[in-house]
N, CA, C and O of each residue as an XYZ file, in Angstrom:
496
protein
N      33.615     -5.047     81.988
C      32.700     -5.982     81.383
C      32.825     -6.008     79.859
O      32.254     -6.855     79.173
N      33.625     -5.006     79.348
C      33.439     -4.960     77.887
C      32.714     -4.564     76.898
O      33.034     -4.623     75.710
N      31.454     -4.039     77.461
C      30.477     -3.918     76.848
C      30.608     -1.989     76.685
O      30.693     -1.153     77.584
N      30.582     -1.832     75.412
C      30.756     -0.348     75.032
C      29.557      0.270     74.078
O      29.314      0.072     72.888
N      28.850      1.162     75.141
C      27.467      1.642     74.556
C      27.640      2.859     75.432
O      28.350      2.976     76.431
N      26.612      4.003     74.683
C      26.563      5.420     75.474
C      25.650      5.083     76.888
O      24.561      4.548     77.097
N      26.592      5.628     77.636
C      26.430      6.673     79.232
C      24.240      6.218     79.139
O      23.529      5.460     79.798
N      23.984      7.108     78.063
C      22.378      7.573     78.475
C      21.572      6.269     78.056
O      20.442      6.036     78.485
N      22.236      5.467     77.206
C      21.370      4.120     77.006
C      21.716      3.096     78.280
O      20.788      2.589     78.911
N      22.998      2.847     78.592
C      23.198      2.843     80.239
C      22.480      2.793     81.377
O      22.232      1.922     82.212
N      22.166      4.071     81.200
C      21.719      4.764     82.505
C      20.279      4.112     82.268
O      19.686      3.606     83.221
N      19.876      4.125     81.338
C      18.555      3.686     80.601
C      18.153      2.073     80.696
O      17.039      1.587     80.891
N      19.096      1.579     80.546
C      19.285     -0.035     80.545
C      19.922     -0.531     81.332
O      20.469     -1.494     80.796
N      20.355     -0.407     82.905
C      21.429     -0.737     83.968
C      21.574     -2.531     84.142
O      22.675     -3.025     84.389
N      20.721     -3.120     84.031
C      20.675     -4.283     83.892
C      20.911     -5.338     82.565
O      21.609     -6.329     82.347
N      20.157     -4.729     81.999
C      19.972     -6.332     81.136
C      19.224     -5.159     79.648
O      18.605     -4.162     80.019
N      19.332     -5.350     78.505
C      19.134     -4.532     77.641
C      18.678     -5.675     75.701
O      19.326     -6.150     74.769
N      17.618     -5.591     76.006
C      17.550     -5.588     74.560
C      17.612     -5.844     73.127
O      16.453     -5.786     72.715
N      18.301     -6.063     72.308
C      18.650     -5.317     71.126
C      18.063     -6.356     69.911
O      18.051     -7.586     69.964
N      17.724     -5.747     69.127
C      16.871     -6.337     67.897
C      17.927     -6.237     66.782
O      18.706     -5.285     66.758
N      17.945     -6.813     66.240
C      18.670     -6.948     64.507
C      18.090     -7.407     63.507
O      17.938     -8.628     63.524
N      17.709     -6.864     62.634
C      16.653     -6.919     61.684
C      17.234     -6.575     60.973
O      18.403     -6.894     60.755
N      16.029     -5.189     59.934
C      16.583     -4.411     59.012
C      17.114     -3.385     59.295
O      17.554     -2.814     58.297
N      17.339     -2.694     60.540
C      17.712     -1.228     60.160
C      19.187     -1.061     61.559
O      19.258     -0.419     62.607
N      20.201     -2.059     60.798
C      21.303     -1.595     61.728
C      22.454     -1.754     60.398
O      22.331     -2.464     59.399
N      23.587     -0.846     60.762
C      24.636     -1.078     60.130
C      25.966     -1.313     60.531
O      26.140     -1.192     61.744
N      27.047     -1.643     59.801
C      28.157     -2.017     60.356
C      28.377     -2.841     60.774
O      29.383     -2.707     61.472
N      27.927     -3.951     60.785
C      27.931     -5.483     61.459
C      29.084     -5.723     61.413
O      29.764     -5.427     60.431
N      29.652     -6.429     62.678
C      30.770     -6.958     62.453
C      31.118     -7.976     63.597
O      31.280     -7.539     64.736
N      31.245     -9.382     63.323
C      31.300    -10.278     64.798
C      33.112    -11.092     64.256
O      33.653    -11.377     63.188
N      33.434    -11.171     65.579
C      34.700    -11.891     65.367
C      34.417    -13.034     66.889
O      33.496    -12.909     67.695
N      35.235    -13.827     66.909
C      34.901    -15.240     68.157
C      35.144    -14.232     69.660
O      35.225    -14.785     70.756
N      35.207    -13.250     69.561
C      34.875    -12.467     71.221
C      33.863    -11.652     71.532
O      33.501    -11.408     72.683
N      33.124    -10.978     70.005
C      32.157    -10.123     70.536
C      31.699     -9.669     69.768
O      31.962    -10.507     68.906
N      30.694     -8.330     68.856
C      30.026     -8.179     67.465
C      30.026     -6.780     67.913
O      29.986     -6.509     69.114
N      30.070     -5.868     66.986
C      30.066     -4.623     66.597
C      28.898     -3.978     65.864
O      28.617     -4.505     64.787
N      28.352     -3.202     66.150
C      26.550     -2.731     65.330
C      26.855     -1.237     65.803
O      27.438     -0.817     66.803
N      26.121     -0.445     64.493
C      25.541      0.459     64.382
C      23.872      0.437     65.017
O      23.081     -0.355     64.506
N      23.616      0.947     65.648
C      21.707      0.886     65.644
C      21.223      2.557     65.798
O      22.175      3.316     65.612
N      20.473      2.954     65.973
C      19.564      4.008     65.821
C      18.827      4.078     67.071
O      17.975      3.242     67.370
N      19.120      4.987     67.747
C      18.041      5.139     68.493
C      17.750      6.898     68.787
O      18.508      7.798     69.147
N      16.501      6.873     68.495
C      16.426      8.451     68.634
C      16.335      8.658     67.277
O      15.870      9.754     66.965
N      16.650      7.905     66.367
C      16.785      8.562     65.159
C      19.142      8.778     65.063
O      19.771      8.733     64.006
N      19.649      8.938     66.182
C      20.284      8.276     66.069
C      21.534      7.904     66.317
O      21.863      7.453     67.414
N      22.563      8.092     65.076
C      23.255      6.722     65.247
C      24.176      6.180     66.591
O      24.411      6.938     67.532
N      24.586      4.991     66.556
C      25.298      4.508     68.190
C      26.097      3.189     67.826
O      25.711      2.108     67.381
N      27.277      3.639     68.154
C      28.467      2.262     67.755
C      28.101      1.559     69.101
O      27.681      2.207     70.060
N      28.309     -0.027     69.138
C      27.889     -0.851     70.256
C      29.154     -1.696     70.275
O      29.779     -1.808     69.220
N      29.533     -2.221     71.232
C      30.159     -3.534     71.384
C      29.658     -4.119     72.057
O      29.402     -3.403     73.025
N      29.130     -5.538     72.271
C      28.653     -6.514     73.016
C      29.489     -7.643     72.827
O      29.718     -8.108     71.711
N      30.141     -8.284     74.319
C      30.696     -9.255     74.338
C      29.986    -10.342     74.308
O      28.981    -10.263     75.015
N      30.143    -11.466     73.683
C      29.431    -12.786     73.646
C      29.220    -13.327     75.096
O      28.180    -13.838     75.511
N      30.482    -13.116     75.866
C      30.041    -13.183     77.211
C      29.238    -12.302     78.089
O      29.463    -12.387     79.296
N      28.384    -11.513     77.699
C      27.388    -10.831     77.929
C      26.091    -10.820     77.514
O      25.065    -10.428     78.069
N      26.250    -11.197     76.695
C      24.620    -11.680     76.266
C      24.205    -13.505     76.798
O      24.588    -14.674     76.759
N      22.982    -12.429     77.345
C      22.485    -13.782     78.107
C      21.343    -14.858     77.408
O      21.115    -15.929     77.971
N      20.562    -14.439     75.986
C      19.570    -15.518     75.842
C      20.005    -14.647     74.116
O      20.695    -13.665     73.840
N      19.243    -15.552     73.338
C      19.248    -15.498     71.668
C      18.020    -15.852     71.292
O      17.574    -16.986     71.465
N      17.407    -14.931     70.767
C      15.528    -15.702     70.195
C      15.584    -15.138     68.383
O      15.986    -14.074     67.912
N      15.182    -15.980     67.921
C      14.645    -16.244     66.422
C      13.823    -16.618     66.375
O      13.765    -17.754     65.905
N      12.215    -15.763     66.950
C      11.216    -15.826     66.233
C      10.649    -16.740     65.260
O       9.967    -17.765     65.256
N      11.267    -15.871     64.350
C      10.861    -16.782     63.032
C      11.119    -18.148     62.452
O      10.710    -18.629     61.396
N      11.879    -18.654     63.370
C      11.757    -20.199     63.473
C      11.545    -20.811     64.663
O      11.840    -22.005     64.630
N      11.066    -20.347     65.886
C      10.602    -20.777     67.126
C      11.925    -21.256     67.476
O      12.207    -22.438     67.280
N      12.696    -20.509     67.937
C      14.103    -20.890     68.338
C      14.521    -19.896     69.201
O      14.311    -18.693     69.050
N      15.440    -20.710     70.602
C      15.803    -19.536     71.669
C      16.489    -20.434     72.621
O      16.199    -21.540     73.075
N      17.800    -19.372     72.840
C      18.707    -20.084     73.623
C      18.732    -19.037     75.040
O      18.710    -17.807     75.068
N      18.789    -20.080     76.244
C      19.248    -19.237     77.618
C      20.255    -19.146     77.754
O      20.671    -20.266     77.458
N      21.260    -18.424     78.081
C      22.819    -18.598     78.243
C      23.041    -18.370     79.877
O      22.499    -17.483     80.537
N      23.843    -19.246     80.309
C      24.462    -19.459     81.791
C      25.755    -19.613     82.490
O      26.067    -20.556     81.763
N      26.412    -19.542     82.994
C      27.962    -19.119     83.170
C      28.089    -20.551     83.750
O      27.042    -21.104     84.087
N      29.212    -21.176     83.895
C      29.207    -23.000     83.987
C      28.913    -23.043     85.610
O      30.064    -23.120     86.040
N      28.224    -23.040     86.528
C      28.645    -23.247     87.911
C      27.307    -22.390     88.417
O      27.122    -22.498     89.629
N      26.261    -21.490     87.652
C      24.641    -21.442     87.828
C      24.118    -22.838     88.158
O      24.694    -23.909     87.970
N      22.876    -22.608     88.706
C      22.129    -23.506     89.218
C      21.058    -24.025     87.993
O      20.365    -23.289     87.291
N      21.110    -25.056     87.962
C      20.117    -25.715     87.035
C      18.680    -25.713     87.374
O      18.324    -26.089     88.491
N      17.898    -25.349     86.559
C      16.508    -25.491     86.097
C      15.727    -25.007     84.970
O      16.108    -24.681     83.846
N      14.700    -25.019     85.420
C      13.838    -25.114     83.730
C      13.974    -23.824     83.491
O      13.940    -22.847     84.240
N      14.169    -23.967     82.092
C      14.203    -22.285     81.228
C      13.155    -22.305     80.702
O      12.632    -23.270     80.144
N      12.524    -20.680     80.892
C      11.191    -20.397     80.306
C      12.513    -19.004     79.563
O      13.334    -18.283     80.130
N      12.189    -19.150     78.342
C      12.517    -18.052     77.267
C      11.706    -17.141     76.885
O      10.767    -17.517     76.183
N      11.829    -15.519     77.260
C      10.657    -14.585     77.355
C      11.231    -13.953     75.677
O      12.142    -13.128     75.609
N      10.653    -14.404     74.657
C      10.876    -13.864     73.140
C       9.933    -13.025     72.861
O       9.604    -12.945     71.678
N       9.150    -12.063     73.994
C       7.929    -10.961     73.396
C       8.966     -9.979     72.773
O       8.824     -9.814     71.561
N       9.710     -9.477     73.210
C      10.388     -8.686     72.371
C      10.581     -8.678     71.242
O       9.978     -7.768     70.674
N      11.248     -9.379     70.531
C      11.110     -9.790     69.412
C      10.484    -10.792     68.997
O      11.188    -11.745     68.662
N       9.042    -10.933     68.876
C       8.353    -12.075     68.053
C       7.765    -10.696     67.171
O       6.895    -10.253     67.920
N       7.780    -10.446     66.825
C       6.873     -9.579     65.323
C       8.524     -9.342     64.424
O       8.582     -8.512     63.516
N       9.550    -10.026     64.754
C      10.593     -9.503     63.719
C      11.485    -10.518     63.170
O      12.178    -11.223     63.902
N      11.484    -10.615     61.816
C      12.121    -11.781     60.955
C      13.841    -11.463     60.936
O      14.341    -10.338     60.932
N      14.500    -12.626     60.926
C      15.986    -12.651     60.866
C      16.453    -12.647     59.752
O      16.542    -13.777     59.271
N      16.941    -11.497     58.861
C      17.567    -11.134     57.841
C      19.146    -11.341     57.865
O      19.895    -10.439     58.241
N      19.671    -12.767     57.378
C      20.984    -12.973     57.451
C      22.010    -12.181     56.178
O      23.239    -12.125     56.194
N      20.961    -11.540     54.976
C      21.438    -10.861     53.981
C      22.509    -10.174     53.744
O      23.273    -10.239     52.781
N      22.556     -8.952     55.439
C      23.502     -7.847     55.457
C      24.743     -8.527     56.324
O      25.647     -7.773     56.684
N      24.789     -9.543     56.571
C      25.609     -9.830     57.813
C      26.757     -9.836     57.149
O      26.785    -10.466     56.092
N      27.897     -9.181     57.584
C      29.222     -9.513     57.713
C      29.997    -10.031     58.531
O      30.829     -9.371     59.153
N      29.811    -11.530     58.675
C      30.797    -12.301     59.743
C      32.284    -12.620     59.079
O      32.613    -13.175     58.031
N      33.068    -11.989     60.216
C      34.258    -12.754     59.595
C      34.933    -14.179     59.740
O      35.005    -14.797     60.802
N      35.344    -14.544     58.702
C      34.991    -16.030     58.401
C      36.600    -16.465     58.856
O      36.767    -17.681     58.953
N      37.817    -15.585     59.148
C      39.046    -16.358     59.596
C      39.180    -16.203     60.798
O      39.620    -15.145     61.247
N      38.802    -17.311     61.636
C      39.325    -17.093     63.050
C      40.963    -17.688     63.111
O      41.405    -18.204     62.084
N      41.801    -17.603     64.281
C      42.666    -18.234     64.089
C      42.363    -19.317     64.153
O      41.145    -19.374     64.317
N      43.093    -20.878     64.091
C      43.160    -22.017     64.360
C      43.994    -22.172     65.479
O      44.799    -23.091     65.630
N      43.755    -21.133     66.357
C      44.346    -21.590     68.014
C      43.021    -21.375     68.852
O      42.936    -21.890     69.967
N      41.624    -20.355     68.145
C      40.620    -20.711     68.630
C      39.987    -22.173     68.405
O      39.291    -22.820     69.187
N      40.320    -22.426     67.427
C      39.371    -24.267     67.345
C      39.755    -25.247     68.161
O      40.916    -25.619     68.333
N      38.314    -25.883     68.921
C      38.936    -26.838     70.032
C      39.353    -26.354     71.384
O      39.499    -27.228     72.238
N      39.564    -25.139     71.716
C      38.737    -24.600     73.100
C      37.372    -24.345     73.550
O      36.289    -24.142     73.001
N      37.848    -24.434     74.846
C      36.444    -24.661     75.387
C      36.576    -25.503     76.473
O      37.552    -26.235     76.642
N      35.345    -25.402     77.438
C      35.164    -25.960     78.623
C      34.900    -27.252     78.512
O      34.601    -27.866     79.535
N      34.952    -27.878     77.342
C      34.657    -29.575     76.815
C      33.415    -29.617     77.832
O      33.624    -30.239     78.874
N      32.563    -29.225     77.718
C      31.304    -29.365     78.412
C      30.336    -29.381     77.276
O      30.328    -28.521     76.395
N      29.252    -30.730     77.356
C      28.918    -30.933     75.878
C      27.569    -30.438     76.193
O      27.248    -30.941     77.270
N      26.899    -29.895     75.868
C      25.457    -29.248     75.958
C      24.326    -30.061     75.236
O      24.662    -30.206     74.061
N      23.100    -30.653     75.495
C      22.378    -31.626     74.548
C      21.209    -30.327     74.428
O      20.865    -29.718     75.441
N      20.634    -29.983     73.004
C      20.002    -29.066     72.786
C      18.853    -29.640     72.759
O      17.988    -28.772     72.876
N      18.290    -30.944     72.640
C      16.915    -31.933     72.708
C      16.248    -30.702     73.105
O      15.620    -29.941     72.369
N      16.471    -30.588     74.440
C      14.876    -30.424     75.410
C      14.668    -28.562     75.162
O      13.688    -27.921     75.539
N      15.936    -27.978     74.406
C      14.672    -26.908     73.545
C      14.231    -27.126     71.714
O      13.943    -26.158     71.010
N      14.253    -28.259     71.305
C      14.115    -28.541     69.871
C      12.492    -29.007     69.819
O      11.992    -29.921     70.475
N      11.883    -28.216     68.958
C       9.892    -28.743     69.283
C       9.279    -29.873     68.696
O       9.295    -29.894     67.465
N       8.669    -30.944     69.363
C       8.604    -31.593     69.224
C       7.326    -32.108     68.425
O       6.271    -31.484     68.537
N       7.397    -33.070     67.741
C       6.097    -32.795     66.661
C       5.316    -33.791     66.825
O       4.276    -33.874     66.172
């Protein structure tokens, strides 16, 4: 699956897991397959890899924003987005280190499947 985290957070999280990014992680690092973090737990530290194809939903709080993620060939219906987890925590883009050269053999793949974001944008 790709996903590289310790055995005891694992064992701890067998399903579906988590993770906040705020202020107190280091080492950031995302490239177009997957992101790299330091986080703390216990006090502490823990190298992570999470594949983009593994994470299943994205919430930003702090602007009432949240995406469900679904593999192409799931069954359609209404998404209810559970953001209790993180609603008390603001998105600090400050520390981020994204790297900004992908190749230009990633641009323009993709499942040409066009997604209309309307029906989660709030309506006033």
């Amino acid at each position: 699956d790709g996903i590289e985290i310790p055995s005891y957070l694992k064992a701890e999280n067998p399903e579906e897991m988590t993770i906040v990014l705020q202020h107190q992680f280091e080492d950031l690092v995302v490239n177009e397959d997957a992101l790299w973090v330091t986080l703390r737990f216990n006090g502490k530290p823990e190298r992570l890899r999470i594949p983009f194809a593994a994470v299943v939903s994205f919430a930003d709080p702090s602007v009432n924003f949240g995406l469900q993620l679904k593999m192409a060939g799931e069954p359609e219906g209404e998404i209810e987005l559970d953001t209790s987890a993180a609603q008390n925590f603001d998105l600090d883009t400050a520390d981020l280190n994204i790297e900004q050269d992908l190749p230009s053999s990633s641009v323009g793949k993709g499942t040409g499947k066009v997604i209309a974001l309307d029906a989660f944008r709030k309506k006033n």
